[in-house]
C-alpha positions as CSV (number, residue, x, y, z in Angstrom):
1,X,0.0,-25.8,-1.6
2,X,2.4,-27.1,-4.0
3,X,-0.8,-28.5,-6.2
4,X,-2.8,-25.4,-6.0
5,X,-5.0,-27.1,-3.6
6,X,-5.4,-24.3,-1.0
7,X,-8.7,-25.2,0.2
8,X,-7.3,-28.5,1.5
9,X,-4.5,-26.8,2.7
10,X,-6.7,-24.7,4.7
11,X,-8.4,-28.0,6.4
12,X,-4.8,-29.2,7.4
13,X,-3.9,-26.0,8.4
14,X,-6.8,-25.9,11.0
15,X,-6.8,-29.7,12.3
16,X,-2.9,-28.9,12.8
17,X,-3.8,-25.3,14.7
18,X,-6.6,-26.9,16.7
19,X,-4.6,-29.5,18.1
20,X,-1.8,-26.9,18.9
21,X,-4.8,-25.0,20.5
22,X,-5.3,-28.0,22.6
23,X,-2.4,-29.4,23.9
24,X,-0.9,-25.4,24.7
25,X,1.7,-26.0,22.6
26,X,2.5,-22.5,21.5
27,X,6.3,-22.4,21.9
28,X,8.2,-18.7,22.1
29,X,11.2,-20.1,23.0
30,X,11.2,-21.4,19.3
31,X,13.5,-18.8,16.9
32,X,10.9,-16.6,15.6
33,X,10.2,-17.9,12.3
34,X,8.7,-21.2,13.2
35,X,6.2,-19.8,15.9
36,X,2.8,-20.0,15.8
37,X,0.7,-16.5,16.4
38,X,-2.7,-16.9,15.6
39,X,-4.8,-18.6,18.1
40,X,-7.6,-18.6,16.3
41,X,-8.6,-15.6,18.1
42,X,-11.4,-13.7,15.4
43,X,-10.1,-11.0,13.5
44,X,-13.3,-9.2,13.1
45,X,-13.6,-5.4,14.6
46,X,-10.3,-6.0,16.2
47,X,-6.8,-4.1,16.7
48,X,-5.1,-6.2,14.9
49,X,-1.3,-6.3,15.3
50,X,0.9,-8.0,12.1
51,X,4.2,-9.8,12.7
52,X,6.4,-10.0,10.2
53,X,9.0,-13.0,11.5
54,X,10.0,-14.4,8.6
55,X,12.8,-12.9,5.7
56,X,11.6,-9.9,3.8
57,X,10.8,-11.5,0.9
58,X,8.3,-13.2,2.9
59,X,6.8,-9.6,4.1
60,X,6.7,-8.6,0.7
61,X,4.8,-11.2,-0.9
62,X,2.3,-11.9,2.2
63,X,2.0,-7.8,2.8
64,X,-0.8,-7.7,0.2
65,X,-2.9,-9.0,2.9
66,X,-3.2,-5.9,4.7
67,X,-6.2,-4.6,2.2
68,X,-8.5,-7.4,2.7
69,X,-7.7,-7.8,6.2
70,X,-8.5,-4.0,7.2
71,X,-12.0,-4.2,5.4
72,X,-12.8,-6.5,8.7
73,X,-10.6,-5.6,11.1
74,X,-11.1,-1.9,13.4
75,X,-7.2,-1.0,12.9
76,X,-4.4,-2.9,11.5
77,X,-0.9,-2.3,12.6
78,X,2.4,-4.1,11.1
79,X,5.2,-4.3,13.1
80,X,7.9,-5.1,10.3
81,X,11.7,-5.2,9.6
82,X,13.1,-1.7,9.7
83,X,14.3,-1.6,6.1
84,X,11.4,-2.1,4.5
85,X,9.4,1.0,6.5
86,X,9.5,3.4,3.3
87,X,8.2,0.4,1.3
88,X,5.1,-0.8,3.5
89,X,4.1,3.2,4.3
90,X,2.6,3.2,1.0
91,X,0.8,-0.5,1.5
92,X,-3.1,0.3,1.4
93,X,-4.7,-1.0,4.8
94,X,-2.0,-0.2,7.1
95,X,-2.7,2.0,9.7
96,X,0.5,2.0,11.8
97,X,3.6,0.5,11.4
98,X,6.3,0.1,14.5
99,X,10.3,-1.0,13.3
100,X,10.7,-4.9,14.8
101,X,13.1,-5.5,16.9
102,X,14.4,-8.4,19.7
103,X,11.7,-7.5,22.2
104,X,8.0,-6.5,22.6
105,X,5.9,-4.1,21.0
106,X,5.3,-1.3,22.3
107,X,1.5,-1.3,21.4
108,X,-2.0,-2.3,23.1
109,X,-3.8,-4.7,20.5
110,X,-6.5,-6.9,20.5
111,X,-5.0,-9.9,18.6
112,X,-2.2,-10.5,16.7
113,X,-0.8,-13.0,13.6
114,X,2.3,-13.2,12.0
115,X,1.8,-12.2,8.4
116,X,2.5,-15.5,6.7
117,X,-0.5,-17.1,8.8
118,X,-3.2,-14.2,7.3
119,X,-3.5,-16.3,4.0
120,X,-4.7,-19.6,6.3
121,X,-6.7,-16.6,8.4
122,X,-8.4,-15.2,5.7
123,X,-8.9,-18.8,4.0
124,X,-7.4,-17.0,0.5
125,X,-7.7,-19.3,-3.0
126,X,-5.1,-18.7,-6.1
127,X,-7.7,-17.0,-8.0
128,X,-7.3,-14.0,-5.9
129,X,-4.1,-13.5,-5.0
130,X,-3.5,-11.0,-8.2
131,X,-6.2,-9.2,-7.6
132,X,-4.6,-6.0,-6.2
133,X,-1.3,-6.0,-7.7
134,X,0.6,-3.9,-7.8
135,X,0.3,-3.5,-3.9
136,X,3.9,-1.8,-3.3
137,X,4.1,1.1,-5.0
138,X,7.6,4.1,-5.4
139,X,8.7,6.6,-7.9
140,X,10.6,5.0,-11.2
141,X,14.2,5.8,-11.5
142,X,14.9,8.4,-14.2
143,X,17.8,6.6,-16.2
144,X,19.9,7.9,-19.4
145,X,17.7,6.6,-23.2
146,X,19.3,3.4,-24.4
147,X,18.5,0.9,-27.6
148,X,19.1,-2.0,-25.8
149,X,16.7,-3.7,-23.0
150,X,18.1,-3.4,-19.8
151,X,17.7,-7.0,-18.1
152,X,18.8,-6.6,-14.2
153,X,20.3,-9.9,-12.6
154,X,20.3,-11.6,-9.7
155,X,21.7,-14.8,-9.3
156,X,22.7,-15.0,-5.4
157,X,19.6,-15.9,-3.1
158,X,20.3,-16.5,1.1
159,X,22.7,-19.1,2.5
160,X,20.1,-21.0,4.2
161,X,18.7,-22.8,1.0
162,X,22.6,-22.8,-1.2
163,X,20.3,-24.6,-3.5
164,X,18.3,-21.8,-4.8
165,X,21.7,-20.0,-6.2
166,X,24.0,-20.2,-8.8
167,X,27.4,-19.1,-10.2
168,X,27.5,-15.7,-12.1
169,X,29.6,-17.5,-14.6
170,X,26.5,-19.5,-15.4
171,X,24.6,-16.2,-16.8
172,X,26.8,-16.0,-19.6
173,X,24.7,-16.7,-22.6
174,X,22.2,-13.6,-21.8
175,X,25.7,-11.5,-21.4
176,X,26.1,-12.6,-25.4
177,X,23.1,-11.3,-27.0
178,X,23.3,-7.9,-28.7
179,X,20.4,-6.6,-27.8
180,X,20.9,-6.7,-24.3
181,X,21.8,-4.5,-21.7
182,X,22.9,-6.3,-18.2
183,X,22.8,-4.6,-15.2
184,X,24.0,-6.1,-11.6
185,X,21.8,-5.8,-8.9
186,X,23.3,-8.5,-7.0
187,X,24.7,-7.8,-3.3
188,X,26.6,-9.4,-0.7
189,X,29.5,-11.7,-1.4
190,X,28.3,-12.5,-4.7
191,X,28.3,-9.8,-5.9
192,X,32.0,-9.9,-6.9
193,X,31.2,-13.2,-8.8
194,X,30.4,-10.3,-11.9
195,X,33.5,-7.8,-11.8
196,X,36.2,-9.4,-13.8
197,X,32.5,-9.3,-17.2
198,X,32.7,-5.2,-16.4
199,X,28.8,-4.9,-17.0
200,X,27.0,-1.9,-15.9
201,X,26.1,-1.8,-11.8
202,X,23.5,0.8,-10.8
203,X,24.4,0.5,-7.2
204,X,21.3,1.0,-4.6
205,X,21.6,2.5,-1.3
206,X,18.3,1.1,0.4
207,X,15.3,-1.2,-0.5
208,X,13.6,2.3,-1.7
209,X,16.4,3.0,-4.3
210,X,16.6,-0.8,-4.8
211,X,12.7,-0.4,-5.8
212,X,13.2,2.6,-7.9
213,X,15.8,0.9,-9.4
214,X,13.3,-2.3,-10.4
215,X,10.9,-0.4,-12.0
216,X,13.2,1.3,-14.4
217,X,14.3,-2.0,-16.4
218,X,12.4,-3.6,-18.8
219,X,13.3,-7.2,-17.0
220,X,14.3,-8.8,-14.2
221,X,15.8,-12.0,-14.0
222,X,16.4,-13.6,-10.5
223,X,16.6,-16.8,-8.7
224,X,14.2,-17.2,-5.6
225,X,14.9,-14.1,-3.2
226,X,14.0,-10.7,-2.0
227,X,14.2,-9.2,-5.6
228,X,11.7,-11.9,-7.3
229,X,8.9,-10.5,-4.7
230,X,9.9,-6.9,-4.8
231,X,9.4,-7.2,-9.0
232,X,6.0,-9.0,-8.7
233,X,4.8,-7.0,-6.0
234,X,5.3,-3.8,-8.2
235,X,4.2,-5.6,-11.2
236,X,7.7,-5.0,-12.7
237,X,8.4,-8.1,-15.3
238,X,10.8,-10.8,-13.6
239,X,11.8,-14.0,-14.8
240,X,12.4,-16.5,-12.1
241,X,14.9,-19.3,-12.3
242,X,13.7,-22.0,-9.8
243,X,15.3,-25.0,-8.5
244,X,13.6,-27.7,-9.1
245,X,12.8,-28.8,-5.7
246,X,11.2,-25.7,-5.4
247,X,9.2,-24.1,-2.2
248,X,5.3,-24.5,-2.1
249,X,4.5,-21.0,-3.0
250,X,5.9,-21.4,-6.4
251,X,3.8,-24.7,-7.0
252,X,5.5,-27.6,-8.7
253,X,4.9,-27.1,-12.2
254,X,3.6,-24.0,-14.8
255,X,5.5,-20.8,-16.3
256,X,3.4,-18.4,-14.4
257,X,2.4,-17.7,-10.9
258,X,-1.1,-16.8,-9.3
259,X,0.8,-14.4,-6.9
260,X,2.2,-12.5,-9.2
261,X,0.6,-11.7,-12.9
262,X,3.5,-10.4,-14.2
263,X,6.1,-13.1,-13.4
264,X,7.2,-16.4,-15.6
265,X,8.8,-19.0,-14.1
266,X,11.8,-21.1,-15.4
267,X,12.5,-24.2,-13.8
268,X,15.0,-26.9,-13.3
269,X,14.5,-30.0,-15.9
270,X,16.4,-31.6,-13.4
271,X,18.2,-31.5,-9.9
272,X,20.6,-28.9,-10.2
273,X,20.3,-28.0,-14.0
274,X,21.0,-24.1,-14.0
275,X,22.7,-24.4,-18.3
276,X,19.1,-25.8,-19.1
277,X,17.3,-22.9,-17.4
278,X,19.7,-20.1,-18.7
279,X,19.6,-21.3,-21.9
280,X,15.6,-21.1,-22.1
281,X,16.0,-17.4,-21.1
282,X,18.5,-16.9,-23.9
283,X,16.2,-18.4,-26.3
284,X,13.0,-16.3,-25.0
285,X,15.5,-13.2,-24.9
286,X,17.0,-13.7,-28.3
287,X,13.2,-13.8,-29.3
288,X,11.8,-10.3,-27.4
289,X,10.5,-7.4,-29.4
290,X,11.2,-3.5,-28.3
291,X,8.6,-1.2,-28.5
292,X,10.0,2.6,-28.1
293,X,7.9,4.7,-26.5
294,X,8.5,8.5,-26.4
295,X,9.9,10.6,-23.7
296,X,13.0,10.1,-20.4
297,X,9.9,8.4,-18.3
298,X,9.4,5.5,-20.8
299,X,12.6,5.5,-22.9
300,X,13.6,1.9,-21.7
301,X,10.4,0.4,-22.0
302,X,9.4,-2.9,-24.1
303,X,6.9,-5.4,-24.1
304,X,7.7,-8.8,-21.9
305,X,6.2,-12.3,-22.5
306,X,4.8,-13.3,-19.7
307,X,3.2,-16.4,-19.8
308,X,0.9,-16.3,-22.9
309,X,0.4,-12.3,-22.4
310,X,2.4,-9.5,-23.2
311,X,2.5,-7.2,-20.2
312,X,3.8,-3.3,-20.2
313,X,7.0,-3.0,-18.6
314,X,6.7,-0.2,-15.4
């Protein structure tokens, strides 16, 4: 996965399920993120029912699986974190979501899969993972005009991988350039990492504001968490800092990422080499146009380098 190479992933991924299969070693009393769901069991004209075990991160990115996996199945239902119900309401081949929780679903179904298995499932190939995105889709938050390019940050990911954060202090060249309007959207403990730099903060009091929020800047820039997938999902422009031992699904090497079109990636030189990566966004900032457009809807708008394209903010 790391190479790209998804159809030999695929052939792993079933030699490693068969012999599961076979020896019955299907283990529930594992924590729930490192069970295996799918059996195997055909998908086809089935109820299917969707577990979403792992972070929400996860649910976001692998949620744009529901489309191609309700043109075969007979009903689809998603049985996903609680706070991201207003989110996945709007996903297109959902037919029934129910809020997870410690126990058993309260539902009849045919077969089941946790979500991050449908890619293996549906034997999916990086040339069409972009295909249908944006998948997540809310209202844009009305903000007040500005001249500057509002650039939201993120630089705190989960405490299970320390690896994949950094310091706020680090993120002071972008907080130097002129043109550039920083806005916290970090939360949790971090979060206070940014008071004593008295930057703007435009608060969020759920994943649906949090969205809204997202697709009124011009930019995101984030290390490797919830916010990264949120952006891509909704086609907003983010810039992601990776570490440079980096998990598969951002693929060892390349500024831009088959999952989501309007992303660019920014990556470690080296082990632990945040200055070098927030010094390349400084230069690539430091080098952004701004395109005005007119009316309160697309006041803050600009075009974003992603990649070798310039992709329409919002």
């Amino acid at each position: 996965m790391l190479r790209g190479d998804f159809a030999h992933a695929w052939q792993i991924s079933d030699r490693i399920l068969a012999d599961k299969i076979a020896r019955g070693a299907f283990d529930y009393t594992l924590p729930r993120h490192l069970q295996t769901v799918w059996d195997r069991r055909p998908l086809a004209g089935k109820h299917v029912l969707v577990r979403c075990y792992h972070g929400l991160g996860d649910t976001i990115q692998f949620i744009r699986f529901m489309k191609p996996l309700r043109r075969i199945a007979r009903e689809v239902s998603v049985w996903v974190q609680p706070a991201l119900l207003p989110l996945i309401a709007r996903v297109e081949g959902v037919d029934r979501m129910l809020p997870l929780h410690d126990g058993t679903p309260e539902l009849v179904y045919d077969a089941d899969i946790e979500i991050m298995e449908l890619a293996h499932a549906l034997r999916v190939m990086p040339d069409t993972l972009a295909a249908d995105v944006p998948y997540i889709h809310v209202r844009k938050r009305v903000l007040p005009p500005s001249d500057k390019l509002r650039v939201g940050l993120i630089w705190s990911a989960g405490d299970w991988n320390p690896h994949r954060s950094m310091h706020f202090a680090e993120l002071a060249p972008l907080l130097q350039l002129p043109h550039i309007a920083p806005v916290v959207l970090q939360r949790g403990l971090a979060r206070v990492q940014a008071d004593e730099y008295q930057i703007a903060d435009l608060g969020a009091d759920d994943i649906e504001d949090f969205a809204s929020t997202l697709r009124a800047l011009d930019l995101l820039v984030c290390v490797d968490t919830f916010g990264a997938h949120l952006a891509g999902a909704m086609n907003v422009p983010v810039w992601l800092m990776l570490q440079q031992d980096c998990d598969w699904r951002w693929m060892s090497q390349g500024e831009n990422s088959p999952w989501y079109p309007s992303m660019r990636i920014f990556r470690q030189p080296s082990y632990g080499d945040w200055k070098s990566v927030v010094a390349d966004i400084a230069r690539a900032l430091a080098d952004m146009p701004r395109v005005r457009a007119s009316g309160p809807e697309q006041s803050h708008q600009c075009d974003v380098r992603t990649d070798n394209v310039l992709t329409q903010a919002g």
